[in-house]
N, C-alpha and C positions, 0 to 999 in steps of 0.2 A: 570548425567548419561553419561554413554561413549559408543559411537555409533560406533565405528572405524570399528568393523569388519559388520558390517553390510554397510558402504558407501564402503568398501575395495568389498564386497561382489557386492554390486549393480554394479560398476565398470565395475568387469567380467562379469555380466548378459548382460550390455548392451554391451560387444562386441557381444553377441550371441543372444538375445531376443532383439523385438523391444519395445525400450523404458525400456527395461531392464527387462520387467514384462509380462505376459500374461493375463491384462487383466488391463484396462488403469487408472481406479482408483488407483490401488495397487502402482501406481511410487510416489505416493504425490507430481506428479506436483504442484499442485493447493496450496499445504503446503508449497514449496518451499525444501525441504531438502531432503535427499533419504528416501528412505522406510526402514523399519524396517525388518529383515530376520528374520523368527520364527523359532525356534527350535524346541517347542513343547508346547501343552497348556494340562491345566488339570483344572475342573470346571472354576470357572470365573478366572480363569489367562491365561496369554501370556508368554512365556518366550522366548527369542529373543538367536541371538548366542552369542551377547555380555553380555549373561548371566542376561542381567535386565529381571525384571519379574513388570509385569502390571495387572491391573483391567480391563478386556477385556470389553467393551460395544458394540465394534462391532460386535462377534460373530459369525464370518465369513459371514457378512451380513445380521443376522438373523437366521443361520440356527441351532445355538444353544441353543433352547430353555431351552435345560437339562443342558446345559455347555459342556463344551469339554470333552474328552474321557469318557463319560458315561459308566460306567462296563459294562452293560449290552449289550448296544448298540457293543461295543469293544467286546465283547464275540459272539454275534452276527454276526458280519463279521467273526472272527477269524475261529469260526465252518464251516462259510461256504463256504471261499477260501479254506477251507484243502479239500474239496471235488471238486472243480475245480474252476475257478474265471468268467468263460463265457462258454457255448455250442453252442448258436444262436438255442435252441430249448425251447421249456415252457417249466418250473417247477411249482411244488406246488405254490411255493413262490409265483408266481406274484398274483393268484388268491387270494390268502390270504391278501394281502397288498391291490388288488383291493377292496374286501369284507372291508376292514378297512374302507376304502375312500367313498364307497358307504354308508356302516353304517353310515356314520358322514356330511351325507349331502342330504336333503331329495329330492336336484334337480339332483342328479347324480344316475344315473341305470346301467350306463356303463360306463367304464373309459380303455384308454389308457395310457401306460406307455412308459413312453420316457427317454432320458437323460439328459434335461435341462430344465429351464423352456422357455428358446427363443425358443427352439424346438417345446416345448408343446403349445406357442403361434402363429407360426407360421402356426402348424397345425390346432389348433382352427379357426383362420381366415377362411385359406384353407376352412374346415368343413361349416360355416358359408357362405359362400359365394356359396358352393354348395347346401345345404340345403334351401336357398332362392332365388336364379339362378340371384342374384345380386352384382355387381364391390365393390360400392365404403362402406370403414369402418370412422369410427369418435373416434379421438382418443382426449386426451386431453394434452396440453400443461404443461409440466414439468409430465408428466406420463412416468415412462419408463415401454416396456416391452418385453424387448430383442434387439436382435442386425441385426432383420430379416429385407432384404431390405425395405419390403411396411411401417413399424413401424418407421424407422428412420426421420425423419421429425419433422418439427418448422410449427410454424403457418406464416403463408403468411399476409399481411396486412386486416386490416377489423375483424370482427367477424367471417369470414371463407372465405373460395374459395381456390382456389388453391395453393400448398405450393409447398417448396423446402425439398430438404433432406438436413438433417445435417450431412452426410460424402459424401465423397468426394468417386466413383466407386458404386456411385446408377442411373442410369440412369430417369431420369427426368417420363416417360413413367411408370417405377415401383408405383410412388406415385404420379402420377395422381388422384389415386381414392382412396386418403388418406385425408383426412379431420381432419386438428386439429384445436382445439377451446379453449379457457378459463376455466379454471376450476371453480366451485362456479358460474354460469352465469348461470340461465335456459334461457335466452335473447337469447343470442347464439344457443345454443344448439336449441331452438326454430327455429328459423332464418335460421340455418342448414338443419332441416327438412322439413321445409316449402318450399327450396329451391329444395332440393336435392332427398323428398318425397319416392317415392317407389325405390328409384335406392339405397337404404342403405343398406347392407348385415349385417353390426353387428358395433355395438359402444363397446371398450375397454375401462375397467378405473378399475385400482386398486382403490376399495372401497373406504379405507383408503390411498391414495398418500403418498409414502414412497423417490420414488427417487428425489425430488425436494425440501428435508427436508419432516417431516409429517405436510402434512395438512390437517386439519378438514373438512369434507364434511358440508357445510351450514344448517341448517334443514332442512327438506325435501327435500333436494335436490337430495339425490340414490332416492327416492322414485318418485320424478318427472321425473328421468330417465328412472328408471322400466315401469311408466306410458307412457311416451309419444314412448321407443321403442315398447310396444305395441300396440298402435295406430296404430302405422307406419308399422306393421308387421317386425319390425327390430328384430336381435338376442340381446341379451345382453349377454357379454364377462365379467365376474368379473375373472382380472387378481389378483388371489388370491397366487400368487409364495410368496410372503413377508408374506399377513396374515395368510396365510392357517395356522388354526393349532396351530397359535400364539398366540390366547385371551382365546381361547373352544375347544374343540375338535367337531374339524370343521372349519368353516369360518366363515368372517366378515358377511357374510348372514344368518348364522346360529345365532349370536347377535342381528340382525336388523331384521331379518323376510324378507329380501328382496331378490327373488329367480330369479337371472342370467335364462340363456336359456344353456350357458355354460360355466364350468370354469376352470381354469387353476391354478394347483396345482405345489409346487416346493419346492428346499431349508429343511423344518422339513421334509419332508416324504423320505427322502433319507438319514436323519439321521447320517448329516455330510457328506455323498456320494453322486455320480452326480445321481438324479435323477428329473425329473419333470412328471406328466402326464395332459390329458386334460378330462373332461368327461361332459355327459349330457344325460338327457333323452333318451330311448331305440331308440325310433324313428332318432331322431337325428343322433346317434351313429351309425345308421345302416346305413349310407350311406361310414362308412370305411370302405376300403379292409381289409379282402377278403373279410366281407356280403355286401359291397357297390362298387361306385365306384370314394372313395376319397383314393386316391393313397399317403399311409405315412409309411414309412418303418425302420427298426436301428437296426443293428446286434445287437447294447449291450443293445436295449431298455431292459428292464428286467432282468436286469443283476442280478444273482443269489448274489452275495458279497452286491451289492448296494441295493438290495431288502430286504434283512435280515435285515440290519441295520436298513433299515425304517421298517420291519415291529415293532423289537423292537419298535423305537421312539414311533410308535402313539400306541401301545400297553399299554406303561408308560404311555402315554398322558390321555390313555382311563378314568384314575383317577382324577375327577374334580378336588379333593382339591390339586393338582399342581398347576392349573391355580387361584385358591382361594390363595395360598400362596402367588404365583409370584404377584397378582393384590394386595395385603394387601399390602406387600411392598413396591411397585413402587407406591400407592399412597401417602402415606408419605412421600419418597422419593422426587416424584412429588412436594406435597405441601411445600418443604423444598425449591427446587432445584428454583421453580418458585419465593417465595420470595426471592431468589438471587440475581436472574435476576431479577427482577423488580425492586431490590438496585440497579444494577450495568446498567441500562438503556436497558439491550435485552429482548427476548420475547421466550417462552418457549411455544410450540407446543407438545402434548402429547396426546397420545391415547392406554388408559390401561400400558402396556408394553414396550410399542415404543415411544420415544422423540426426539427433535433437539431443539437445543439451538440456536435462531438467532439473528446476532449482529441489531437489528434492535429495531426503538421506536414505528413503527407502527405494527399493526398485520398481520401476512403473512400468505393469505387466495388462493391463487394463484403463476402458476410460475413466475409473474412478478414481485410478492412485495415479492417473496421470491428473486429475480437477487438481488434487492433494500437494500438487508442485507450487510452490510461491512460483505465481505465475508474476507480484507486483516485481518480486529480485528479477523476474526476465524483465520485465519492461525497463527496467531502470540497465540491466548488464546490456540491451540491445541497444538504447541512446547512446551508453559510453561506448561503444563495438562501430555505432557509426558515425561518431567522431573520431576514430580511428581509419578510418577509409573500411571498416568491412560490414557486406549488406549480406544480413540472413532476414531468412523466412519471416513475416514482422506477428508472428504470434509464438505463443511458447507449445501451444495444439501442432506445431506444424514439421514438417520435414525439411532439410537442409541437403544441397546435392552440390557431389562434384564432378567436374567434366574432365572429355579429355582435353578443354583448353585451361584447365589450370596447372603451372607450372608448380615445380616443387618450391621457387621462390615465392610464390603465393602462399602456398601450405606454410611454409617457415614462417613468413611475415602474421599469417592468422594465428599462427599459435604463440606468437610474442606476444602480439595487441593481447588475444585471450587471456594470458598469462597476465599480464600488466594491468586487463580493465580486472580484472577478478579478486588481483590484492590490493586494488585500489578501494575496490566496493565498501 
């Protein structure tokens, strides 16, 4: 394949964007080569300006569970920029989209509508932290969840205590009374509480950990979470931007039976458009402005364009045998793809829909033993995978998703290419 106008392309981006991109994954530093410019996608493909077209598994990070330009979704929007694209006043719309989100999750009574999901987690924090009139949260190592100052942070030495942030214009003072820990450890997490006791305002963790490749939560381990922030009078935070949405109609809670205090939606319910929200019980809820006084505000929170399109999404969604279909598939799939890898010496991390391939012979149950993956064999199997026509996620930290517009001729044709770059390597 011939990429020219695409590195011609990155070129001019980087005299004008930092890094060439607006938003730091998308350079494929990490791949080593430039990024790919898209032109346009439609169900599971990409099509680039150099005219190649791809087996998408990124997804735009997940947030195509339907595949790309869904008619419906695309008629959706279409209807409702011809009536205006913003007011900064309610419409129907949001309470509609709300009513979706509450229907599909029996811990949410009220929900807020934002623009992103860092937005939406930020404010959760905020929430959280007024709601129990305490500083410090507990987040977990290789958990992302947003790019909000107190979030950004690495674990410090030991099983906890005090950390640093991992960018550089966080002032030290911000994440003082951020706490990251191990993930898979009830050891830690213990340790943390015992220490730090009633001074905890809420613990964050994507159910299912998506940014650090996916990894599988241990047995009982959400559940010993659930248990011990209740002890401790702590909030629970399930950052649900990646699964909301993704497995059920609903969330990773709605699978497990295990009910957060608050959660944080994003990515499917914006239906390809920027949206995120946060929600939680009546009580809780009512400490925002204006019935409270947690001060969170966004001209285009509830953007009328961005609204429609998600209510679409989870409207389609509302039909199980979607997620019946997409899960038939991707188990096969699954069981194809893992004896591959288990030929070719990696390990293969999957949950329903969601997978990462890591160059690795031990199992990666945390961010450490996920660092531990020859991350350089990913970069080099991801080059040879997209001169084959197939685009995944472009780091080896990251999740791979399938829709229901991928066909089983898709799934076939990925597990040859995979089979064929892997003995070739």
């Amino acid at each position: 394949m011939n990429f020219q106008l695409s590195e011609e392309a990155y070129k001019d981006s980087s005299r004008l964007l930092p890094g060439g991109v607006n938003s730091p994954v998308r350079s494929f530093k990490s791949i080593g080569i430039s990024p790919l410019f898209i032109e346009k996608a439609n169900g599971s493909n990409l099509t680039d300006i150099d005219g190649n077209t791809f087996i998408d598994y990124c997804l735009s990070w997940g947030v195509g569970i339907l595949g790309h330009a869904h008619p419906k979704i695309r008629e959706a929007a279409h209807l409702a920029v011809e009536n205006g694209s913003s007011y900064g006043a309610p419409t129907l719309l949001e309470t509609e989209l709300a009513s979706l989100i509450c229907q599909s999750t029996s811990s949410i009574q009220k929900v807020r509508l934002v623009s992103s999901g860092t937005e939406a987690v930020m404010s959760a924090i905020r929430l959280a932290r007024a709601f129990t009139g305490r500083d410090i949260i507990i987040k977990f190592d290789g958990c992302y969840h947003g790019h909000s100052d107190m979030l950004l942070v690495q674990a410090g030495s030991g099983l906890a205590g005090q950390v640093n942030s991992s960018s550089k214009g966080v002032p030290v003072t911000v994440v003082n009374n951020t706490v990251s820990i191990p993930f898979n450890n009830p050891k830690a997490l213990q340790h943390v509480f015992e220490k730090y006791n009633d001074q905890i305002a809420a613990l964050i963790i994507e159910p299912i950990p998506a940014n650090m490749g996916v990894v599988i939560p241990s047995d009982g381990y959400l559940e010993f979470i659930r248990h011990i922030t209740k002890q401790y009078g702590t909030l629970l935070i399930f950052d649900e931007v990646i699964t909301g949405f993704r497995f059920c109609f609903g969330g990773v809670q709605k699978l497990l039976g295990i009910h957060p205090d608050i959660t944080v939606f994003g990515k499917i319910i914006g239906g390809g458009l920027p949206v995120g929200a946060y929600g939680a019980n009546a009580e809780i809820m009512g400490l925002i402005a204006p019935d409270g006084p947690v001060y969170q505000a966004g001209t285009l929170s509830g953007n009328p364009v961005a609204v429609s399109a998600g209510i679409a999404a989870l409207t389609l969604l509302k039909d199980e045998s979607i997620y019946q279909s997409i899960e038939e598939k991707s188990k096969d799939f699954f069981y194809q793809l893992a004896s591959i890898c288990s030929k070719n010496g990696l390990m293969l991390n999957g949950f329903k829909n969601m997978f990462t391939p890591y160059f690795s012979k031990n199992p990666v149950t945390d961010y450490t033993s996920s660092q531990k993956a020859n991350h350089e064999a990913f970069s080099r199997f991801y080059i040879q995978l997209l001169h084959q026509g197939i685009y995944l996620s472009p780091s080896g930290y990251e999740a791979n998703f399938i829709s229901a517009a991928h066909s089983k001729a898709d799934l076939e044709n990925t597990l040859d290419r995979i089979e064929l770059v892997l003995k070739n390597n």
